[in-house]
C-alpha positions in Angstrom: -10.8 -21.7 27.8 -11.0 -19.2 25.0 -9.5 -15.8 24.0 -11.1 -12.7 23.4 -10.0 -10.9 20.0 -8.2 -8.3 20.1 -9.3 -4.7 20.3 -10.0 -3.2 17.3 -7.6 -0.8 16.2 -8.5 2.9 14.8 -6.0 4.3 12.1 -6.2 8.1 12.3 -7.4 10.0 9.2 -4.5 10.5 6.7 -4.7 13.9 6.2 -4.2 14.3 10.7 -1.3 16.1 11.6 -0.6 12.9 14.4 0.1 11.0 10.7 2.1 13.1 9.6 4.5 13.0 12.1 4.2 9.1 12.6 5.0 9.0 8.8 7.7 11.2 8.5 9.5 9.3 11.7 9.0 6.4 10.5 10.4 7.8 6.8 13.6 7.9 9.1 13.9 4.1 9.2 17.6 4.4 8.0 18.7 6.6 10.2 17.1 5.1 13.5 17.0 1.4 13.4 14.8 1.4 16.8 11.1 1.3 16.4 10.5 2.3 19.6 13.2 5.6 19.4 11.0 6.0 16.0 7.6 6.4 17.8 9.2 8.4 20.5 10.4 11.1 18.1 7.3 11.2 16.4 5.3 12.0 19.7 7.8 15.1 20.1 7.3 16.1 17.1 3.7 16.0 17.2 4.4 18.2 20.6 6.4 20.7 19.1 3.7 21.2 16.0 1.6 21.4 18.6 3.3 24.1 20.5 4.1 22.2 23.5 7.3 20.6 22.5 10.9 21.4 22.2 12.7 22.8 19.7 14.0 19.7 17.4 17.8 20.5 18.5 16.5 19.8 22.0 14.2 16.7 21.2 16.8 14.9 18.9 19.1 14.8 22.6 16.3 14.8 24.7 14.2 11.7 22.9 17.8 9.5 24.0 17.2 8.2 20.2 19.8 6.1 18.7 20.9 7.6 15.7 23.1 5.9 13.0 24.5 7.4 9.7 23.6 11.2 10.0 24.8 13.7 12.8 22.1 14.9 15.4 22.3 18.6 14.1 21.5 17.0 10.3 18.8 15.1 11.9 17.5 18.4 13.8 17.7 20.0 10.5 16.0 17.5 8.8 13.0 17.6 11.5 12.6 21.4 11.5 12.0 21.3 7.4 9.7 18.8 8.2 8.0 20.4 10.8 7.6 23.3 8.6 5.7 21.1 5.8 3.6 19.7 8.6 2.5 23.3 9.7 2.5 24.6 6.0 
């Protein structure tokens, strides 16, 4: 019996506001250890640029994330500048 390969996999374009967001939560490596917490964030951050999110001082408690060496307000903060790049 054999195996199928896998799916291939298509990256989106750098310049996409979806990898943005998946970059700048995953530039947050230090701050939460979970991968999974990491991609979470990034989709609500991708809704909130979006316009269909919540504000990041509601996603940060919302999202359940664990966080580790910065408060969730500095985190929140730290999102909202972000954001503000992103949208820039």
């Amino acid at each position: 019996m054999t195996t199928l390969p896998p799916p291939a996999v298509k990256y989106f374009p750098e310049d996409s506001i979806e990898k943005k967001c998946y970059s700048f939560a995953e530039s947050l490596k230090e701050y939460l250890p979970v991968p999974n917490d990491r991609n979470r964030l990034a989709f609500n951050i991708y809704r909130y640029v979006k316009g269909e999110g919540d504000v990041p001082e509601v996603m940060v408690r919302n999202t359940k994330v664990k966080i580790e060496g910065i408060t969730a307000s500095e985190l929140a903060k730290k999102i909202e500048e972000e954001v503000a790049r992103i949208k820039g």
